[in-house]
C-alpha positions in Angstrom: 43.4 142.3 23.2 42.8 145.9 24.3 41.4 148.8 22.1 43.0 152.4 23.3 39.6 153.5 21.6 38.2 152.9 24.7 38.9 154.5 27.9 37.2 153.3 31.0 37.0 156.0 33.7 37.9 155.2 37.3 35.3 156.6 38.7 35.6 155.1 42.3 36.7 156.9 45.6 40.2 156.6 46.0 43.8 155.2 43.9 43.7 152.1 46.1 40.1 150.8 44.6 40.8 152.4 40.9 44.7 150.0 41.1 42.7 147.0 42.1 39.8 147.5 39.1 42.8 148.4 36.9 44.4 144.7 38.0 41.6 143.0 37.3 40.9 144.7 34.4 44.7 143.6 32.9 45.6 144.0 29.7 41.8 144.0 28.3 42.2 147.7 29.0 44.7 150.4 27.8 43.4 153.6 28.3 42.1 155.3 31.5 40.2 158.4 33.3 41.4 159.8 36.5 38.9 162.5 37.1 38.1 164.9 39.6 35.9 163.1 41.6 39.4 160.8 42.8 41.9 164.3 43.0 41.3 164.1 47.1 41.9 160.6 47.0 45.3 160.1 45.7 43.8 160.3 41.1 47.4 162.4 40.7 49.6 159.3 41.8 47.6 156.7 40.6 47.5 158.7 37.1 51.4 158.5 37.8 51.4 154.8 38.6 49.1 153.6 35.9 51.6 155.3 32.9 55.1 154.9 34.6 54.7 151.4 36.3 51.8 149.5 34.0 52.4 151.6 30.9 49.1 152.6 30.5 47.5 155.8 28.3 46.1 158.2 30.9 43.1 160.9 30.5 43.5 163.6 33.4 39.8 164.9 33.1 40.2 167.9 35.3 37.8 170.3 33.6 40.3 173.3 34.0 38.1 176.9 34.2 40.0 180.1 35.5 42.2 183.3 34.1 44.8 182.7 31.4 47.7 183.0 33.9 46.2 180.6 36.0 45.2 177.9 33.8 48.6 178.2 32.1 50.2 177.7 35.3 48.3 174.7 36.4 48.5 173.0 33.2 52.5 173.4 33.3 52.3 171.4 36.5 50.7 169.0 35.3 52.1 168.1 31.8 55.3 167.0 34.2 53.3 163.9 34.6 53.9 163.1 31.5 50.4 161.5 30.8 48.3 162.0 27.4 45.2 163.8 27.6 43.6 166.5 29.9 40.2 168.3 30.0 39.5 171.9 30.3 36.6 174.3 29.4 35.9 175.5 25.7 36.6 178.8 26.5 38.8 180.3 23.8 40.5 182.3 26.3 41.2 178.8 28.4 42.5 176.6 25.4 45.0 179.1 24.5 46.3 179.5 28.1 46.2 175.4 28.2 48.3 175.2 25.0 50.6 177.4 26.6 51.2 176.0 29.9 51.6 172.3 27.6 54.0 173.6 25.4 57.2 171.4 24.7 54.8 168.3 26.7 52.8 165.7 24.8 50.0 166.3 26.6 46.8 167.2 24.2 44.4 169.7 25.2 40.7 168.2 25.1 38.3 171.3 25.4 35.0 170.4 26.8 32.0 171.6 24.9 28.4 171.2 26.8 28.6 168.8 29.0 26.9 165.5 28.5 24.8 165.4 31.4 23.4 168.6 30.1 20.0 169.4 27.9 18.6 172.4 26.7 16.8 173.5 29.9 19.7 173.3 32.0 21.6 175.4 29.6 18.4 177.8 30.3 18.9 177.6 34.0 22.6 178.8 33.5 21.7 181.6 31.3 22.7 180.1 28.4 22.6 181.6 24.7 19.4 180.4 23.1 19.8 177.6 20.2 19.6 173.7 19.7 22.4 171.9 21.6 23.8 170.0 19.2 24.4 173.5 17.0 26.0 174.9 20.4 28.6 172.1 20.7 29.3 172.4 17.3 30.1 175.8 17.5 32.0 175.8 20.4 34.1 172.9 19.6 34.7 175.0 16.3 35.6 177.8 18.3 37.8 175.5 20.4 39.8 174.1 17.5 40.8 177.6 16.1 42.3 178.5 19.4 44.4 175.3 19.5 42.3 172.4 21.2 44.1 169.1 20.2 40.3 167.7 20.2 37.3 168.2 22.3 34.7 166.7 24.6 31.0 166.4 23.3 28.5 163.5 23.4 28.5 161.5 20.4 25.6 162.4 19.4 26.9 165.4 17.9 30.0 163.8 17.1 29.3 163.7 13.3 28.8 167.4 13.1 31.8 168.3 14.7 33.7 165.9 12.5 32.5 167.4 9.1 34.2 171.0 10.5 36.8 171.9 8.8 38.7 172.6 11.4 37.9 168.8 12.6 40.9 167.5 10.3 43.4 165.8 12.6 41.7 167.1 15.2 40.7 164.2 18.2 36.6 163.7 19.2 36.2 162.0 22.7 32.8 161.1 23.9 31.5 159.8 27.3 27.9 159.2 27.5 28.6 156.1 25.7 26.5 153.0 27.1 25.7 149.8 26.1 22.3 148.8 24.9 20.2 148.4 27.6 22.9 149.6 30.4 21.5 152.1 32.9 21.9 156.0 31.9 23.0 157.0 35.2 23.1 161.4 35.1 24.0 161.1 31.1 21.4 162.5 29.1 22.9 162.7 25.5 23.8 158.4 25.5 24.7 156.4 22.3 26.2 153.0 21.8 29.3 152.2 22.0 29.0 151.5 17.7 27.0 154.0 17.1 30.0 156.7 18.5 32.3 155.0 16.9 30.2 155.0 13.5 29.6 158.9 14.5 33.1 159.5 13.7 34.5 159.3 17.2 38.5 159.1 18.1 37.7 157.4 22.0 34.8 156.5 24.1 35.0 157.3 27.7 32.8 154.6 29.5 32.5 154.1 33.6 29.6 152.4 35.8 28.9 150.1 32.7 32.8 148.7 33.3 33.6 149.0 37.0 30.0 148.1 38.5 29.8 144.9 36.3 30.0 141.7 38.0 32.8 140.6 35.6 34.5 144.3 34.9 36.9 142.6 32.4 34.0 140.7 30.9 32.1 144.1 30.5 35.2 145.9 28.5 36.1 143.1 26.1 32.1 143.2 25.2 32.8 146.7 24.4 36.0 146.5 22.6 33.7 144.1 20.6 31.0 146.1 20.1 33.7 148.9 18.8 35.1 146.6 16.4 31.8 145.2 14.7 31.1 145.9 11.3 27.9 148.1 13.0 30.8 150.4 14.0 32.3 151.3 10.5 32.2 154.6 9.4 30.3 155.3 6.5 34.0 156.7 4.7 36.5 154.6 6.3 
């Protein structure tokens, strides 16, 4: 029944709330998030819990940003987890360390391009080079896959760009900012459609308040897995 193309971020305050969504959610789900906004309340062992005791696929989104030692170091420790995926920044310098501290792990390295909450005047605010932002993803996810990402993290709005790189070949795309039509935007400003990322050449669709603040959270995740699977989701060369 479930789709690993979708994960559905647990985006609530502690592991007690996100094993209780994750029970009702069952096995219309595969895939989740544990990010940093549930590291203080227990994210680590329910990340733990969800892949050694429901053998679920976990995506540690934990942003990683910090000098090569460091970031080699902490990404050691956590590839012991055994989970799948985890998050740091685009920085070449930061992939390379990641890649390092995961080595002889199966954990991929996800680089994060621009965030999705992001637009062009906030890159302004933060001093940002000047440019469009879909060219900047692109070129830092380029940039990202020659120093070893495993995939990255952009919107999928600029999904199809990054998967016509060349370096894109076997190379993993995961979007959030992915909503349903007529869901609310929440702080996501670069939003698509659950088909429309998937037709954009996306690998997985990160999706959150749409799923856990539904009335009828399973309900809300099998619509999506539909939605995914609709013949408005092929990709033009599939």
């Amino acid at each position: 029944m479930s789709d690993d193309r979708l994960i559905v971020a647990l985006d609530v305050p502690n592991a007690l709330q996100g094993l209780q969504l994750a029970e009702k959610l069952g096995d219309s789900v595969s895939f989740y998030k544990v990010g940093l906004g549930m590291l203080t309340g227990g994210g680590l062992a329910l990340a733990n819990e969800l892949k050694q005791e429901h053998g679920k696929r976990i995506f540690l989104d934990m942003k990683l940003f910090d000098i090569g030692a460091t970031v080699a170091a902490a990404v050691r420790g956590l590839a012991q987890y055994d989970l799948d995926f985890l998050t740091v920044h685009g920085d070449p310098h930061v992939v390379r360390a990641a890649k390092e501290g995961a080595a002889g792990s199966n954990l991929k390295i996800l680089a994060v391009t621009i965030l999705t909450s992001l637009e062009r005047s906030d890159l302004d605010d933060a001093l940002m080079k000047d440019g469009a932002v879909p060219d900047l993803v692109t070129e830092r996810a380029g940039r990202a896959f020659e120093a070893g990402a495993d995939g990255v993290i952009s919107s999928p709005n600029e999904a199809a760009m990054i998967r016509a790189l060349p370096e894109a070949s076997d190379r993993l795309i995961v979007t959030p900012g992915v909503r349903p039509a007529g869901a609310d935007l929440g702080d996501q400003k670069r939003v698509a459609t659950p088909a429309n990322a998937v037709k954009n050449g996306v690998d997985h669709i990160v999706v959150g308040r749409p799923v856990w603040k539904a009335a009828d959270p399973r309900a809300a995740a099998i619509a999506i897995v539909s939605e995914m699977q609709s013949p408005q989701a092929v990709q033009p060369n599939a």
